[in-house]
N, C-alpha and C positions, 0 to 999 in steps of 0.2 A: 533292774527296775521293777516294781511291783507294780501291778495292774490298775486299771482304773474302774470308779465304781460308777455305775447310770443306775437311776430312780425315776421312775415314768410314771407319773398318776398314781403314784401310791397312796392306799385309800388305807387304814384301819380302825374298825367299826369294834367295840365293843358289844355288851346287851342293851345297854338303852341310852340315850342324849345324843351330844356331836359327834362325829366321828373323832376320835385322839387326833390320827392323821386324817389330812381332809387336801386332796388330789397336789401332794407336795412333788416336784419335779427337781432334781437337778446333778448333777456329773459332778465326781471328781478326776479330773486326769490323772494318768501314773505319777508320781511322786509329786501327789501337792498336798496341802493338806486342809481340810474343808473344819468351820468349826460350828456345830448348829447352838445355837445361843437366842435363850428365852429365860421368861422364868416358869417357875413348878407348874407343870400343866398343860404347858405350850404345844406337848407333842414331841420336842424333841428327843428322848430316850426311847421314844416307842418308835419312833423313825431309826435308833440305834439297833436296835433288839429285833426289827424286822429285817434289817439286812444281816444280822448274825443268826436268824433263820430261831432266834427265842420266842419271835411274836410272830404269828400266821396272817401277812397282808389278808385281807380284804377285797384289793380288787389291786390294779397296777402291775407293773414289772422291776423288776432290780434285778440287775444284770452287773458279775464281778469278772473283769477283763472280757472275754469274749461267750462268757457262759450267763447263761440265762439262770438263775438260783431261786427264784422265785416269779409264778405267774397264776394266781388262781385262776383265771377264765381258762387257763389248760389243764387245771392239777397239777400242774408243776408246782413241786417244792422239797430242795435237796435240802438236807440235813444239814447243821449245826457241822456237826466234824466232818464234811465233805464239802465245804465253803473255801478251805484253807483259807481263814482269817483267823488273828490275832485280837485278843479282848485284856482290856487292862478295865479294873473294876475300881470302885470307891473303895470299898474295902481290900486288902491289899492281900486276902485270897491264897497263901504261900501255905505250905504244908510244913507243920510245925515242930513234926520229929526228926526233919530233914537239915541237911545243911544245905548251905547258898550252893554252893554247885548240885547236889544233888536233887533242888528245887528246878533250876534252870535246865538243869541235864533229861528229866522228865520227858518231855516232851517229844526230844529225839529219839528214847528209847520208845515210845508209842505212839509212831509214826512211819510209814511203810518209806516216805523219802526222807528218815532221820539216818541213813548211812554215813559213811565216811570216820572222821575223825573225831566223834563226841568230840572228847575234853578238848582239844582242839578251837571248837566251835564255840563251847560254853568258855573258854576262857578270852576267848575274841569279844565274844559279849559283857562279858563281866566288867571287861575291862573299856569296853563302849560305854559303861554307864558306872563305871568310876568304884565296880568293885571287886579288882582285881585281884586285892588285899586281902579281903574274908572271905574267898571262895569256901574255906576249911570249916566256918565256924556256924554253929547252930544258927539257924534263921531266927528264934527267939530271941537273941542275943541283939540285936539290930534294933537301932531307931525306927519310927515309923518311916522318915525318910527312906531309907535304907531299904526296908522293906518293899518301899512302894518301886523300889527302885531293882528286884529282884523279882518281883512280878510284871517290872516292863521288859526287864532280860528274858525272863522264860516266855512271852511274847514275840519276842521279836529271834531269841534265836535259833527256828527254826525258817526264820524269812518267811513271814506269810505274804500272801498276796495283799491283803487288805488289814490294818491296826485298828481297831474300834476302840475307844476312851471313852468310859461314861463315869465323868469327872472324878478323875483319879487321885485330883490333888487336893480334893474337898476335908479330906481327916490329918490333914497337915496343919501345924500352925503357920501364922501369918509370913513370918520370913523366911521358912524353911518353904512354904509356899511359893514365892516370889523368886528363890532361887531354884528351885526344881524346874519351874516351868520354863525359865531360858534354856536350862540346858535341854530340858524335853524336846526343843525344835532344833537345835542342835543334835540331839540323837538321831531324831528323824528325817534330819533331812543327809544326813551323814549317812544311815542306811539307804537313802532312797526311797522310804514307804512311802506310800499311801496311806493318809488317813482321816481316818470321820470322829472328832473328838466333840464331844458335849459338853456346856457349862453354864451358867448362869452368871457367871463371873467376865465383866465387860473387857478388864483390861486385861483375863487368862485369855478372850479372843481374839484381842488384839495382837498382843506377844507370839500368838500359837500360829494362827491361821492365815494360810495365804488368801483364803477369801473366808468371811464371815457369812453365816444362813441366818438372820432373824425370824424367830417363831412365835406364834400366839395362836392361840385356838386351832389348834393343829393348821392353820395357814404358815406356808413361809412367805413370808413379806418383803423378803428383799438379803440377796445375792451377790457381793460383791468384795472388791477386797478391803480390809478396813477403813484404809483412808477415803475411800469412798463412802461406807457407812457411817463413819463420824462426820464427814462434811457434808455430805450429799444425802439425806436420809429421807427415803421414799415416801414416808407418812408419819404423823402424829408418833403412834405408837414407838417406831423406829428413833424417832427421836429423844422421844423422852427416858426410852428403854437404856440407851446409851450416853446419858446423862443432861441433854437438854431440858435441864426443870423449870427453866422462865418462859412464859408463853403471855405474850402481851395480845390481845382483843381488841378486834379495828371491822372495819370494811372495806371492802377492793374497791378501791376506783381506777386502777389501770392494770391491764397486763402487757407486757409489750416483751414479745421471745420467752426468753426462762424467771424471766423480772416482774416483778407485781408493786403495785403500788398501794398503800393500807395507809387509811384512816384510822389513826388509834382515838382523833375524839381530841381533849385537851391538851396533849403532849403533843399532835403534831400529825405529818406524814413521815414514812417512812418505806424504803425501799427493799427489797427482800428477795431471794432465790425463790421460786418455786416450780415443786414437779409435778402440779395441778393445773389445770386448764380453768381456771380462776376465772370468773365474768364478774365487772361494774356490779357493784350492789350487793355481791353474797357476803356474810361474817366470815371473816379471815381468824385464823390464830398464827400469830407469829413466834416461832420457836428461837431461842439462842440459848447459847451454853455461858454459863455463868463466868469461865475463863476467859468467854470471848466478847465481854461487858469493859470496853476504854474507859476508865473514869480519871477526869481531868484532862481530856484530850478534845480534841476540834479536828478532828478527819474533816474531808473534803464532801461528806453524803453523811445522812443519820446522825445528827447532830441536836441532841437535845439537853435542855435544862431538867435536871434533876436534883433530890435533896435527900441526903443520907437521914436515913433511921437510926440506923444500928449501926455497930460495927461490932465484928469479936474477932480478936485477937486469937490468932493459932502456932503461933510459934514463926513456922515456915511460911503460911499465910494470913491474910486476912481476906475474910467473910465481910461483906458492908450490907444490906437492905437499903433498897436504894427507891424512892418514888416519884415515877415519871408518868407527870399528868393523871393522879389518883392512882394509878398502877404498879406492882410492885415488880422488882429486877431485886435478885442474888449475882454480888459481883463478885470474883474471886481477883485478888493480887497476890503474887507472889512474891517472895521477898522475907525478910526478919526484922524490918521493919514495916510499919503502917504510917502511909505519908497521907490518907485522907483524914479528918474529923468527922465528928460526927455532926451532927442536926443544924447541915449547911448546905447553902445551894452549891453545886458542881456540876461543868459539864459533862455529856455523857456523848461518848460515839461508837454508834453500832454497826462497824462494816456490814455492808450490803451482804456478801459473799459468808458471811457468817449468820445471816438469819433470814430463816426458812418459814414459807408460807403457805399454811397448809388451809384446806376449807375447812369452817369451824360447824360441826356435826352435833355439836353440843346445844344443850339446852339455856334458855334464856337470850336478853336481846343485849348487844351492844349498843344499841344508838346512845 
């Protein structure tokens, strides 16, 4: 089993603005695998690049199993190739005169614990990642796939303590994308790593990671494993990052436990999850996900009349615009066929448990 990684207040400061990173915290245990997930800016790859000892913290600690690898307030700070960590890059990084084993073999041969049985080892990996077949043949010769897929073998086989990804599956196309990444947690969890992978890609964090890190402005926002972050999501940002694009505008007139009670105004009241300490009278935003919008249904709570706009046709789904009491909802159906019309009244129901109520921070007034 591969060791586990701690991040304590990790701060990194460039020359001038925010801090990139700004006092980010949190563990991965031995063989789980963490996925920091934002978009361009957020901090995440600079939080990658500092525990592979590329970026010089700032201020904080990171510590890889029981070693401290980095502490500026001591001067601490061990070197890139005395980390034992593993890095798989965007770019798929493979030495181009070389053949598939002898790219993977690399690493053993300059390495003080690369003993034992090379070929051995590199043909245990190869065949971990499904390229047991072209050990012999030029690394040129290979799809991108393939490639990316002999840069995660020369990674992995030398067993590092810790795997770092900074989104490796980004120069893929769309389906070869979508099948790399299942096997990816497949490989990894089949070795046991440990790993910190990056992406800006919602549903690569969902597939990959046993727990998701959401980032912005070099804050992490919220920790948890996905199911949690798609249902439960800490704040505005969180939500909408991870695809809750309808935010309905109201005001709290009750909260009572985890439940709040909003004012949307002509459409109605409406009941909602929230992880805000919400008071009488503040502007509420009510977040949902457009998959999680009942149209033609009468649930038991959140039951309102509404009247299609739009509708567009997608093959596997349909898209409807939907407008409840002036306000606009995107509803998704699934299905090959479209059993709503368009520019008619329908009712609509919004499980409680599927919309989120966060304080509205924003400008302008609902009344």
């Amino acid at each position: 089993m591969s060791a586990a990684l701690l991040i304590e207040s990790l701060v990194k400061r460039f020359a001038t603005g925010r801090p990139a990173v700004d006092e980010v915290s949190f563990e991965v245990p031995a063989g789980e695998i963490v996925v920091l997930l934002g978009p361009s800016g957020c901090g995440k790859t600079t939080t990658l690049r500092c525990v592979a000892g590329l970026e010089h913290p700032t201020g904080g600690r990171i510590s890889i199993g029981e070693r401290v690898v980095s502490e500026p307030e001591r001067g601490l700070l061990v070197s890139p190739r005395e980390r034992d960590i593993g890095m798989v890059f965007q770019s798929y990084a493979v030495w181009p005169h070389m053949t598939v084993r002898q790219n993977v073999a690399y690493p053993l041969k300059h390495r003080r614990n690369g003993g034992g049985d090379i070929n051995a080892k590199v043909n245990e990996t190869l065949a971990l990642v499904g390229l047991g077949d072209y050990a012999e043949r030029p690394v040129t010769s290979l799809s991108g796939g393939q490639m990316q897929r002999v840069a995660l073998a020369r990674s992995l086989v030398y067993r590092p303590q810790l795997l770092l990804l900074d989104e490796p599956l980004s120069n893929l196309d769309a389906k070869l994308r979508i099948r790399l990444r299942d096997e990816l947690r497949r490989i990894l969890k089949q070795t046991g790593m440990t790993g910190l992978y990056v992406t800006h890609d919602q549903a690569e964090a969902v597939v990959l990671g046993d727990r998701i890190g959401v980032m912005r402005e070099g804050k992490l926002l919220q920790m948890a494993p996905p199911a949690e972050i798609y249902n439960r999501p800490a704040d505005p940002f969180v939500a909408n990052f991870t695809g809750a694009s309808n935010v309905l505008l109201g005001k709290v007139l009750a909260r009572s436990g985890e439940r709040a009670t909003i004012d949307l105004g002509p459409a109605g009241r409406i009941e909602a999850w929230t992880p805000q300490p919400l008071t009488a009278g503040e502007r509420a935003r009510v977040a949902l996900r457009a998959e999680n919008v009942r149209l033609g249904e009468r649930g038991p709570t959140n039951v309102f009349s509404g009247r299609v706009l739009e509708r567009r046709y997608q093959g596997m789904q349909t898209l409807y615009d939907v407008e409840l009491g002036g306000q606009r909802l995107e509803a998704l159906e699934l299905g090959t066929a479209a059993r709503h019309q368009g520019d008619g009244e329908i009712a609509i129901t919004l499980p409680p448990d599927t919309c989120w109520a966060y304080r509205d921070e924003g400008v302008g007034s609902v009344d």
